[in-house]
N, C-alpha and C positions, 0 to 999 in steps of 0.2 A: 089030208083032206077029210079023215075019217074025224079028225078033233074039232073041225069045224064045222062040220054038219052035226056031230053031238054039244058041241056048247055055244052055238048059234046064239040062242038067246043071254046069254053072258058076255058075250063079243060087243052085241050089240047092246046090252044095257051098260056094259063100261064104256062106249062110244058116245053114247048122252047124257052119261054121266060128268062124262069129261068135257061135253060141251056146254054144258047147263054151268056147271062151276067156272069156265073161260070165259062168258056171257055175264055172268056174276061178275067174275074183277072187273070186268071192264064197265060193267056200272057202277062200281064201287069208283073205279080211278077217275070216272068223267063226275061222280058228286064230289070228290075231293076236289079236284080244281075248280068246279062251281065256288065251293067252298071257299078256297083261297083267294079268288079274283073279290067276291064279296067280301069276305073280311078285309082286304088291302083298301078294296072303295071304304068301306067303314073307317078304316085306321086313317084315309088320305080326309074323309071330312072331318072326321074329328078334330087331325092335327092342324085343321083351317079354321076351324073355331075357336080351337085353343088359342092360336094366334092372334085370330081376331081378338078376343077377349080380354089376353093377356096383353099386345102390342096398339091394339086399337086399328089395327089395317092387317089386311089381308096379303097371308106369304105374298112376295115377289116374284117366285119362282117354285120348281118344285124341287129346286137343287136347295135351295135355302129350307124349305117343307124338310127334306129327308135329312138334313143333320141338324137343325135345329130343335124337331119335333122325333125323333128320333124313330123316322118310320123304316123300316127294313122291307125290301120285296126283292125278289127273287128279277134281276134286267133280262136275264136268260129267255124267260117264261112271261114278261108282262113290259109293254110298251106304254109308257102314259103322257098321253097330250095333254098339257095345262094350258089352258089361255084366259090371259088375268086381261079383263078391261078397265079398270080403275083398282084402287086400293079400299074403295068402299065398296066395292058390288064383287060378293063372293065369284069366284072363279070356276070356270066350268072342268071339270077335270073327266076326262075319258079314257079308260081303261080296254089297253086292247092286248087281247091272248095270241102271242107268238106261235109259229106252226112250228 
């Protein structure tokens, strides 16, 4: 008891010390994923432009998009709705974050 009442204030400044920096990853880990969901939207328009560009129509699919265009994402972590209404009118594509 005697060491607690003498280092009282080192107790407590290592106690929000240690939570000021668990507070930190944890916004460090939610801008990463920010991070990646944007970049994969970025990587999925692109490889729809490409196509258009290069084929003249718009992927078919997003199964045809990821090995033809050679997009890589993580299925664990990211759910993606494609709905193509013609081959000339780009495709909406929505990007949703798994729990």
């Amino acid at each position: 008891m005697k060491y607690i009442r003498k280092n009282w204030f080192a107790i407590l400044s290592f106690c929000v010390l240690f939570i000021f920096i668990y507070l930190s990853f944890q916004s460090v880990q939610k801008s990463t994923e920010n991070n990646r969901q944007d970049s994969l939207d970025k990587a999925l328009k692109r490889g729809i432009l490409e196509c258009y560009a290069l084929e003249g129509h718009y992927p078919k699919s997003l199964d045809y998009l990821v090995e033809n265009y050679h997009i890589i994402y993580n299925k664990d972590e990211f759910d993606i709705q494609y709905e193509i209404f013609a081959s000339n009118i780009m495709p909406n594509v929505t990007i949703i974050k798994k729990n």
